[in-house]
C-alpha positions in Angstrom: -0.7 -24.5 -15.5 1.5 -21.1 -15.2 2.7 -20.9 -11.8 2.2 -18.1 -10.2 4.9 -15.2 -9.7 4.5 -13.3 -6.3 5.7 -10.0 -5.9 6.0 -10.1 -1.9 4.8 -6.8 -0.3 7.0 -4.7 2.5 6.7 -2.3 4.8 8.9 1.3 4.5 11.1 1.4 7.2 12.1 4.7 8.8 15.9 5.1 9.2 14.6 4.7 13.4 13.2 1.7 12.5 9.0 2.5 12.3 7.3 0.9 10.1 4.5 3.3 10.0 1.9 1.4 7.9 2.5 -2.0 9.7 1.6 0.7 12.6 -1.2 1.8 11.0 -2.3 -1.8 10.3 -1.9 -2.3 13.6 -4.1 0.3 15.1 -7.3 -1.1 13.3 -9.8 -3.1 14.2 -9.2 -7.2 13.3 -12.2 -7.3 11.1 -10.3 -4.3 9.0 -6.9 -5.7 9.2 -8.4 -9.1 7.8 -10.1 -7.3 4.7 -6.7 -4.9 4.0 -4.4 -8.0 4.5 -6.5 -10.5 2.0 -6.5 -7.4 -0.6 -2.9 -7.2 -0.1 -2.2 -11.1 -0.8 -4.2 -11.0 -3.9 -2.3 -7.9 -5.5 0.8 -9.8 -4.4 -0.4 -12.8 -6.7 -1.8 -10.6 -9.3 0.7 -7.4 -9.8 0.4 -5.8 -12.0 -3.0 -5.0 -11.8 -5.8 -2.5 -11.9 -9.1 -1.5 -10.9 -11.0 -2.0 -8.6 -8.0 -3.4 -6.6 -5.3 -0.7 -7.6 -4.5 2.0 -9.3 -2.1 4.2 -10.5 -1.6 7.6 -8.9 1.5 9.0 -11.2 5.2 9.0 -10.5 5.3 4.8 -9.8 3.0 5.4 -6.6 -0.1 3.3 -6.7 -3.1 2.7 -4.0 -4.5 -0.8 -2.8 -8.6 0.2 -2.4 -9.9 -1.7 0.4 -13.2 -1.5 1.2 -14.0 -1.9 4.2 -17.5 -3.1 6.4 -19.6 0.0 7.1 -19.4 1.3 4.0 -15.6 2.7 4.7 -12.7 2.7 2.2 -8.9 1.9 3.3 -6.2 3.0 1.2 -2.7 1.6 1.2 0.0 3.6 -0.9 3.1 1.7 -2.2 5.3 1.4 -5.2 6.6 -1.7 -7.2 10.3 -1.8 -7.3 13.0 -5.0 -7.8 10.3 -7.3 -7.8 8.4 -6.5 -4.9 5.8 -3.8 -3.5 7.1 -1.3 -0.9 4.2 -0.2 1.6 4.6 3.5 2.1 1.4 5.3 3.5 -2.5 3.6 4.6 -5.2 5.8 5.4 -9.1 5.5 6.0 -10.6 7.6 3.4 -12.8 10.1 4.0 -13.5 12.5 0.9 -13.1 11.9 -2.5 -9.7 12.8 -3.1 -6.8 11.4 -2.0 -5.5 13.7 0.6 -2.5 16.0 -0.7 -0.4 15.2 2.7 -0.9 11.4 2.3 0.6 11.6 -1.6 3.1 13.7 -0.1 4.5 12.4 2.7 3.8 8.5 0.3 6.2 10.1 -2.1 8.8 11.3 0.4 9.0 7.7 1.7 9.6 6.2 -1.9 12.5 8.6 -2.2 14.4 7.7 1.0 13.7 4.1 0.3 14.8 4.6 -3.5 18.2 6.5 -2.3 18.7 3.7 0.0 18.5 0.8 -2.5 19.3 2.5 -5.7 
């Protein structure tokens, strides 16, 4: 049997030291947090993969789809990158479209990490 190669997820850290989706994460209700964080452990096991668990949103960002009891949909934004998944933005989702501030502020926050580590 293959064994199986995790790619172990982490939060973006702020150069203050937030780590605004573990803060996120943290604002939502247990039963939410349970369903984001089992979604996340399976794309750890199974990167890379794609839908319905993820998918690519251009430039190397991706989105974990979460969905969520009551019908809602969670999003988590991160990037794949020496081996592991960098968590840069998590949102409830409301409309159809990903929200032009959330891709925007996601990609700003692969940058700093990417002139940090690169």
């Amino acid at each position: 049997m293959a064994e199986l190669r995790r790619f172990p997820a982490f939060f973006f850290r702020t150069g203050a030291g937030r780590e605004p989706v573990r803060e996120w994460l943290r604002s939502l209700p247990k039963e939410d947090r349970g369903v984001i964080g089992n979604d996340l452990q399976r794309l750890e096991y199974r990167w890379p993969v794609g839908m319905p668990l993820s998918r690519s949103l251009g430039e190397g960002l991706h989105e974990l789809r979460s969905n969520l009891p009551g019908g809602r949909t969670a999003r988590v934004l991160f990037f794949a990158a020496a081996g592991q998944l960098i968590l840069v933005g998590g949102f409830i989702k409301k409309t159809r479209e990903t929200p032009k501030v959330e891709l925007e502020l996601a990609r700003a926050r692969k940058r700093v990490w990417e002139i940090g580590h690169g």
